[in-house]
C-alpha positions in Angstrom: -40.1 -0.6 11.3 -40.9 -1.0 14.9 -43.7 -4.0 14.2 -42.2 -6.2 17.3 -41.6 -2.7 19.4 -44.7 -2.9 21.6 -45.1 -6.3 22.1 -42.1 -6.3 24.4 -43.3 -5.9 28.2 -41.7 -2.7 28.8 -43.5 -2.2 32.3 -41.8 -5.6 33.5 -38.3 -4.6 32.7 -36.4 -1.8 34.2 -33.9 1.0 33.5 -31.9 3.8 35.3 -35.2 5.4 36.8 -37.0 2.2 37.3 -40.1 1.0 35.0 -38.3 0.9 31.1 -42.1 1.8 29.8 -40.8 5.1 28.6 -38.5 3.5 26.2 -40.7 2.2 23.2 -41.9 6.7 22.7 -38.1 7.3 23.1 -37.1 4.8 20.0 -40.0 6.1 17.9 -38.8 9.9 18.3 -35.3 8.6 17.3 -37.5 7.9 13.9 -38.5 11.7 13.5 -37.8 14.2 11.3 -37.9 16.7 14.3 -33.9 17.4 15.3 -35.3 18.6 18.7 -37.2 15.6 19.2 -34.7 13.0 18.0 -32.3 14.7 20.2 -34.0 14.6 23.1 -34.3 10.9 22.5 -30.8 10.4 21.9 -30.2 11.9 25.1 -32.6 10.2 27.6 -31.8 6.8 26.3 -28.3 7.6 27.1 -29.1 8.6 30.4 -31.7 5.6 31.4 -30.5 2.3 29.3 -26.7 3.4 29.7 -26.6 5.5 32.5 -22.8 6.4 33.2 -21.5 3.2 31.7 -24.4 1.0 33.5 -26.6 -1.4 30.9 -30.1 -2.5 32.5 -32.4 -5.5 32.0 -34.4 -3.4 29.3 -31.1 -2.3 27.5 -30.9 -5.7 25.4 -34.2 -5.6 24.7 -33.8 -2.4 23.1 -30.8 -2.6 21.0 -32.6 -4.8 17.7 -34.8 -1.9 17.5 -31.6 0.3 17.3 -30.4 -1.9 14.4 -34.1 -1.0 12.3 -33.0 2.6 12.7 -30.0 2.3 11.4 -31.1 0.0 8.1 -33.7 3.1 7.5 -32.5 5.6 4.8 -34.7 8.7 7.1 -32.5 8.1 10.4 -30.6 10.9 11.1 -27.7 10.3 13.8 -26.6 6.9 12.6 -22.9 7.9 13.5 -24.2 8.8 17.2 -26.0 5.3 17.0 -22.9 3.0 15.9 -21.2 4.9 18.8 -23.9 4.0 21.4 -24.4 0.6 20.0 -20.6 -0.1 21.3 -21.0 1.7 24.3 -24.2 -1.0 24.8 -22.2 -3.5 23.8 -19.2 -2.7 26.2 -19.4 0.2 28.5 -16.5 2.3 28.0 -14.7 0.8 25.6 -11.4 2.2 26.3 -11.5 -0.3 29.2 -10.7 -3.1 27.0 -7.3 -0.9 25.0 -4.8 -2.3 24.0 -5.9 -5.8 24.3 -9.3 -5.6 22.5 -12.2 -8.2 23.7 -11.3 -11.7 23.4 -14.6 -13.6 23.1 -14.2 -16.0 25.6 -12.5 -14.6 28.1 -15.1 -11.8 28.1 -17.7 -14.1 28.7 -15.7 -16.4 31.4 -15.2 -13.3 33.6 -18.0 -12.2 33.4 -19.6 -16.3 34.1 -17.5 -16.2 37.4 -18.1 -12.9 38.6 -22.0 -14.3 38.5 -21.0 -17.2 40.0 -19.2 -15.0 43.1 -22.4 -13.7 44.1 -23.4 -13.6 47.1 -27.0 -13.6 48.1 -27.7 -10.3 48.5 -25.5 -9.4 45.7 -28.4 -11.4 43.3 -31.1 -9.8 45.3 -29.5 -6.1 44.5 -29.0 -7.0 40.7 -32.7 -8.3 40.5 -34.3 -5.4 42.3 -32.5 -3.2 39.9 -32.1 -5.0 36.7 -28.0 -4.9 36.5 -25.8 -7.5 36.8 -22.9 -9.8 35.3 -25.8 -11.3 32.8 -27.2 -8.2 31.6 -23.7 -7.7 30.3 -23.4 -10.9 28.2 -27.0 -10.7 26.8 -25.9 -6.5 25.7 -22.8 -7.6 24.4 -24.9 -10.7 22.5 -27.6 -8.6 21.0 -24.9 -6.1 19.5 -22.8 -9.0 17.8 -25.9 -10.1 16.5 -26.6 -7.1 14.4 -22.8 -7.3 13.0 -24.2 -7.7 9.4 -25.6 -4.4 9.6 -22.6 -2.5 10.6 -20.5 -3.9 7.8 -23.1 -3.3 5.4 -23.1 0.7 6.8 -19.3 0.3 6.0 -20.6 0.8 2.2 -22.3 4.2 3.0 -21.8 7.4 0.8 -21.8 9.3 3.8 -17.7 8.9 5.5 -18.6 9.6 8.8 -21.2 6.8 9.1 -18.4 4.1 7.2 -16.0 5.8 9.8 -18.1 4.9 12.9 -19.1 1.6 11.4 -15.2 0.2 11.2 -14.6 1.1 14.4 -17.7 -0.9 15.8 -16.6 -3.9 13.9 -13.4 -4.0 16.0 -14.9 -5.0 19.1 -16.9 -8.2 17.5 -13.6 -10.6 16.4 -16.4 -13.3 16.1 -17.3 -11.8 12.6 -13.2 -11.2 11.7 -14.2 -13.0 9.1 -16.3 -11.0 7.4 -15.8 -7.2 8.8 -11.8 -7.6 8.2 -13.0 -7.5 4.4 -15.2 -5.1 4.8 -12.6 -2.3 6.9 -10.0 -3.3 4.1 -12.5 -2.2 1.8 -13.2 0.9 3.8 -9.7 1.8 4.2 -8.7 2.3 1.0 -11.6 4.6 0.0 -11.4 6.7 3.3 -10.2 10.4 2.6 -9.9 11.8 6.2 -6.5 11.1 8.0 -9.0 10.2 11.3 -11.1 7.7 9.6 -8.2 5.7 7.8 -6.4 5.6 11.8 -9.5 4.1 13.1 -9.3 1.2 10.0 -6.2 0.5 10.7 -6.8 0.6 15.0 -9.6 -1.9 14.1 -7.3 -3.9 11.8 -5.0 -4.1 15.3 -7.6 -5.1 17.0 -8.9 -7.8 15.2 -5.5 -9.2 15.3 -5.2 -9.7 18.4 -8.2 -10.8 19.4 -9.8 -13.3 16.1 -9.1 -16.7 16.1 -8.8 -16.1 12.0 -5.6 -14.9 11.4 -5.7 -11.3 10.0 -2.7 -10.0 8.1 -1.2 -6.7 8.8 2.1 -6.9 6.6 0.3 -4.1 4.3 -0.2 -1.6 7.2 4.2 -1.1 7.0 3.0 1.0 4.6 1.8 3.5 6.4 4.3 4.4 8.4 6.0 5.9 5.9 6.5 9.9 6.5 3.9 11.3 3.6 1.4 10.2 6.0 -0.1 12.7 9.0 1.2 11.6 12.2 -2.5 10.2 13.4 -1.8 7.8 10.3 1.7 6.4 11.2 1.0 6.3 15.0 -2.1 4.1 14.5 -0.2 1.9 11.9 2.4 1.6 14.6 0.0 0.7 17.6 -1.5 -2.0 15.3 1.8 -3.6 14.2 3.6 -3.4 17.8 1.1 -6.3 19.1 3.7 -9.3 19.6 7.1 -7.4 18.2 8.3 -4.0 18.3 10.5 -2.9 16.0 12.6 0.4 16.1 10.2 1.8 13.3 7.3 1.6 15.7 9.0 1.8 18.6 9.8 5.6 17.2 6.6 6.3 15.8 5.3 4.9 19.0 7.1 7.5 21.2 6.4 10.2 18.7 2.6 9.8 19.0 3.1 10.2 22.7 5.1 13.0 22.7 2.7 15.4 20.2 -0.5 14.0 22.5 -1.5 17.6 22.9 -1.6 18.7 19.5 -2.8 15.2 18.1 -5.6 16.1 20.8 -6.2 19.1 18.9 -5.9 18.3 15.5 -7.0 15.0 14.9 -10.1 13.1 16.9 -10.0 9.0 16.0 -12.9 7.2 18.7 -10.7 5.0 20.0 -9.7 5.6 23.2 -12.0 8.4 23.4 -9.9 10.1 20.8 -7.2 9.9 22.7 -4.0 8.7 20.8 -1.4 9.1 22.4 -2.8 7.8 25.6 -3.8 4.4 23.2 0.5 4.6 22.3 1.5 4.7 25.4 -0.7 1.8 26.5 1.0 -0.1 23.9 4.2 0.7 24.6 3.5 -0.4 28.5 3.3 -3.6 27.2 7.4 -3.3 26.5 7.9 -1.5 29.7 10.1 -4.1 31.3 13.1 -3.8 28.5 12.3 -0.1 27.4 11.7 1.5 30.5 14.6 4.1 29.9 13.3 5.4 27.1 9.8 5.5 27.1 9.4 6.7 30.7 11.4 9.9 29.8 8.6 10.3 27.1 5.9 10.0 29.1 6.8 12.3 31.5 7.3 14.8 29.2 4.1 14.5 27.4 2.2 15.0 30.9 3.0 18.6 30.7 0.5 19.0 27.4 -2.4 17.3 28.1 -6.2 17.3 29.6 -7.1 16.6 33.2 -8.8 13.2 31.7 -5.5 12.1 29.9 -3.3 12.9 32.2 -5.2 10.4 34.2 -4.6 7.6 32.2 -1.2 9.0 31.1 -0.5 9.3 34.9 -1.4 5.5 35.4 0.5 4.0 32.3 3.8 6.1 33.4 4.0 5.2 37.2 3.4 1.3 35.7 6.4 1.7 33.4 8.5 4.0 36.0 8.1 2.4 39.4 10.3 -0.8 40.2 8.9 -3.6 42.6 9.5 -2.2 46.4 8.7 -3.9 49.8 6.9 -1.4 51.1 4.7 1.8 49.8 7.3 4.3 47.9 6.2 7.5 50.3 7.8 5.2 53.0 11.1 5.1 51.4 14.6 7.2 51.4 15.1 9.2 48.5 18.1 7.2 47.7 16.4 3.8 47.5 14.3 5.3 44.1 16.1 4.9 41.1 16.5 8.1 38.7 13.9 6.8 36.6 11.4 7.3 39.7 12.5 10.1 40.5 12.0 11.8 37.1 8.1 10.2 36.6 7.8 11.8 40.4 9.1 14.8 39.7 7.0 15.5 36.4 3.7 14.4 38.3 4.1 16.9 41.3 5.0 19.6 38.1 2.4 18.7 35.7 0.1 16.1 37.2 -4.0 16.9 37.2 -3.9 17.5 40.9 -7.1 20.0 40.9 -10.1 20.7 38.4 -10.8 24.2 38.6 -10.2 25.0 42.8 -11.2 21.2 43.6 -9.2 18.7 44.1 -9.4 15.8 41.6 -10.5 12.7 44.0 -9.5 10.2 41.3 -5.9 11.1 40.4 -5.2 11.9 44.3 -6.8 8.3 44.6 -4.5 6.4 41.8 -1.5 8.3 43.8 -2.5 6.9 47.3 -3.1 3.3 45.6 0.4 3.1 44.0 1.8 4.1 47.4 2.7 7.7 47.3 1.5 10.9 48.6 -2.1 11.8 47.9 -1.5 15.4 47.1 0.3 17.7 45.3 2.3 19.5 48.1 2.8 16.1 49.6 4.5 14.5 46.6 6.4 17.7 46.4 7.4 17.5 50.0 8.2 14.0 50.0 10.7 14.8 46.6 12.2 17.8 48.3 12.7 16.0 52.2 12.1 12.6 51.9 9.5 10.2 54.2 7.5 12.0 57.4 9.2 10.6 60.4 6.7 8.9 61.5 5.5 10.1 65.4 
């Protein structure tokens, strides 16, 4: 193991501090037999090679040597590498819910945001080692380790299979093969978490491989014997292209128990979020469901964390707010529908306004970019008396 490790020019490349010649020590210690030691590793190489969702020239470099670790029978961590191997890979995966990656579009965006550059945009990437290309190679040098994530899908040990499946998700290039492999996963898995995340990846896959993958066996699963993490998963994977009234119920269900899903249950995708993943799905079928899903929503903000209610936040002012001529906190009461007013109303009541005494910059930021009052007491305010008269 390790035999190509030093002849890699470590020095030239760079990381989140600068020169990556600290990473070579940092991938041996993820060898030891020394918890302390491997954990330490674990931890800087999340800070310096993926350093709040930034990947660096060096991070490609190192992600083959990642692969050796998990192929050795000594590693410890290998469900904390799969993990990190997609966060490489992608960033923040939850980015790419509920579409999944599609291959080429991935790589065309990506192609023409390089191609946008100005300049001095190239001249920042190069000085520090980020950039629209450093993206495509991470993403390349995941997929080409794919084999060894569908061979971990064979593992004794559940919670490595379970972390392998939901990798393969984000790689429809090898549908071929890893669709076989999370079948074959799925029907040995024993926890109610790790057969949701088969059949999430299963989803996935179809939406996003150019090999068909069929999902008429998933029905199954929404049948009632099964834990609600089961049957809301089953239903985000089957509502891709048509939603039925099964899903459409099971959908609305998984939204409406987010909190205690959120306690009970913890599937990776969507950062073990579930119902937040459900109620991105059902956004999709926003324009000809709006009536029932928004009432839903808003409920469901009551329950959950400052983090979810985030997304929640976002999903429900896309599915509540019609099309307006001018910014919403501008308008009568009696030009919003009672749709809007309800998705208002339940963000002023149970919106993630503060964290702790502070005030939460993003969600006072998603507010002021969908055209309504920045702040609690304003939204309140603006509910309560309609617009400022302007002076």
């Amino acid at each position: 193991m390790f035999e190509t490790l030093d002849s890699i020019p470590w020095e030239d490349l760079t990381h989140a501090y600068g020169e990556a010649s600290d990473v070579p020590a940092l991938l041996r210690d993820l060898a030891s037999t020394d918890e302390k030691v491997c954990t330490h590793a674990l931890e800087a190489l999340y800070a310096n090679i993926f350093h709040q969702g930034t990947r660096y020239q060096a991070t490609p470099y190192a992600i083959p040597f990642l692969y050796e670790l998990l192929d050795s029978p000594q590693t410890h961590n290998k469900t904390f590498l799969v993990r990190y191997l997609v966060h490489l890979a992608l960033g923040y995966d939850e980015a790419y819910l509920p579409q999944g990656v599609e291959p080429r579009s991935f790589r065309e965006d990506l192609l023409f945001e390089e191609s946008s550059m100005t300049p001095e945009d190239r001249e920042e990437c190069a000085d520090f080692g980020v950039g629209p290309r450093v993206l495509i190679n991470c993403y390349d040098a995941v997929l080409r380790g794919v084999s060894a994530l569908i061979r971990l899908t064979q593992q004794e040990d559940e919670d490595v299979r379970h972390a392998a499946v939901f990798a393969l998700a984000w790689f429809p290039e090898a549908a071929k093969e890893s669709v076989f492999a999370i079948r074959r996963a799925l029907s040995y898995f024993q926890g109610d978490d790790a057969r949701a995340d088969a059949i999430l990846a299963l989803g996935l896959l179809q939406r996003t491989s150019k090999d068909p993958v069929e999902l008429r066996d998933l029905q199954g699963y929404l049948d009632a014997r099964y834990p609600l993490s089961t049957r809301g998963a089953a239903a985000i994977a089957l509502s891709h292209k048509h939603l039925d009234e099964r899903c459409l119920s099971t959908l609305l269900e998984t939204v409406a128990a987010s909190e205690t899903l959120g306690e009970t249950h913890f599937t990776y995708f969507n950062g073990g979020y579930l119902g937040g993943y459900a109620a991105s799905v059902l956004q999709e079928h926003a324009e000809e469901l709006r009536d029932r899903i928004v009432p839903i929503f808003s409920e469901a903000l009551r329950g959950v964390t400052r983090m979810a209610s985030l997304g929640l936040t976002q999903t429900l002012l896309s599915c509540a707010l019609r099309k307006h001529d001018r910014p919403i906190s501008t308008l009568p009461l009696n030009e919003l529908d009672a749709i809007e007013i309800l998705a208002l109303q339940a963000i002023a009541d149970h919106g993630a306004w503060k964290v702790g005494e502070a005030t939460f910059g993003n969600y006072s930021m998603l507010m002021r970019d969908s055209g309504l009052p920045s702040s609690c007491e304003d939204l309140k305010d603006y509910l309560l008396h309609g617009p400022k008269e302007e002076a």
